[in-house]
C-alpha positions as CSV (number, residue, x, y, z in Angstrom):
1,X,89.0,79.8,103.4
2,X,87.2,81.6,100.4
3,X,84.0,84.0,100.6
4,X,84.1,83.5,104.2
5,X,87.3,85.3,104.3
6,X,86.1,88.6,102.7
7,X,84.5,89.5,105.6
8,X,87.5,89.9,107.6
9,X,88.4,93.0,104.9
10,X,91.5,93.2,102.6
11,X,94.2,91.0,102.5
12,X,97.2,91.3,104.3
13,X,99.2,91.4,101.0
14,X,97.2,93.8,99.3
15,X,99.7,96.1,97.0
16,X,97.1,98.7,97.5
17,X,97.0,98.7,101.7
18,X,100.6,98.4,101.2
19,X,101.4,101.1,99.3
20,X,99.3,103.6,100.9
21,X,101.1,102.4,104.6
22,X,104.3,102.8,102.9
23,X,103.5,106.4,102.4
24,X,102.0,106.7,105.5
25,X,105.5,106.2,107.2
26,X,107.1,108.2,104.9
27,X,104.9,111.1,105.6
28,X,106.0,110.6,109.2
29,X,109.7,110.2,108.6
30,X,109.3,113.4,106.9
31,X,107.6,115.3,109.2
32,X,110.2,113.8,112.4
33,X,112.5,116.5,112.0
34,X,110.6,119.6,111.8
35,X,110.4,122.2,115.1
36,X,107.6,120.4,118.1
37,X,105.2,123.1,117.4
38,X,104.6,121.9,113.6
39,X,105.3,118.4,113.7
40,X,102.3,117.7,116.8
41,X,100.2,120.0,114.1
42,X,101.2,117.6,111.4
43,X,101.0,114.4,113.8
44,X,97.8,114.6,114.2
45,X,96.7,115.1,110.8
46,X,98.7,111.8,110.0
47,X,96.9,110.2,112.7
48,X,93.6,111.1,111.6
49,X,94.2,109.7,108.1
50,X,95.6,106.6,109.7
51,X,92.2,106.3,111.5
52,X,90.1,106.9,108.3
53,X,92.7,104.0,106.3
54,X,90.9,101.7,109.0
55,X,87.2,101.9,107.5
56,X,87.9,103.6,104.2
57,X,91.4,103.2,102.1
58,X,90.3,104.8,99.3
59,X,89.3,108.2,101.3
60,X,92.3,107.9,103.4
61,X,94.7,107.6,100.3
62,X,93.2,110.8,98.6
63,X,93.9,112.7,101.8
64,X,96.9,111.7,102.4
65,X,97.3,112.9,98.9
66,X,96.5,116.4,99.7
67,X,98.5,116.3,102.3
68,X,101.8,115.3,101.2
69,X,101.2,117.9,97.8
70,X,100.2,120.9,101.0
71,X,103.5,119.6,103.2
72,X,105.5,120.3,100.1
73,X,104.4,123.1,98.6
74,X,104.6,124.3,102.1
75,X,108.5,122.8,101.9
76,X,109.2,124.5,98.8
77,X,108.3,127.6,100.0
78,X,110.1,127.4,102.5
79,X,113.7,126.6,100.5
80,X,112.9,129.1,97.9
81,X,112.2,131.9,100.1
82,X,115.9,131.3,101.5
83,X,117.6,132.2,104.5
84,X,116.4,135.7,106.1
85,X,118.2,138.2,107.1
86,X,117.9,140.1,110.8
C-alpha cells in the first residue's frame, strides 16, 4: 500500500466524501415527504448530483450547495406565505 493506492481515488475515510454523503442523505430525508409530483422532480436532481460525486466531489458538493439553499428558500416560502384561504 502507498502511491499505488491513489489510483483507486479517495479514501474510504475521507471527512470530505463523508461529509458531502452525509448531506446527500439528508437532502433525501428531506425531500421524502413532499407530494410524488415534487419529490420524483427533486429525486432526480439528487441523483444526478450523486452521479457527478462519482468523478468530481468538488463539483458535486457545490451543486448540492445550490440545491439545498433553492429547496429552502423554496421551503420558506412556502411557510411564510401560510395557509390559503378558498
Amino acid at each position: 500500500m502507498g502511491a499505488e493506492d491513489d489510483r483507486y481515488g479517495p479514501a474510504w475515510d475521507d471527512p470530505v466524501l463523508m461529509l458531502l454523503a452525509a448531506q446527500l442523505r439528508t437532502a433525501h430525508q428531506r425531500i421524502s415527504p413532499l407530494p410524488r409530483e415534487s419529490r420524483q422532480r427533486l429525486h432526480r436532481q439528487l441523483l444526478a448530483i450523486t452521479d457527478l460525486a462519482k468523478r468530481d466531489h468538488e463539483l458535486a458538493a457545490r451543486r448540492l450547495s445550490a440545491f439545498i439553499d433553492t429547496f429552502i428558500e423554496a421551503d420558506d416560502a412556502d411557510v411564510d406565505a401560510g395557509p390559503t384561504r378558498s
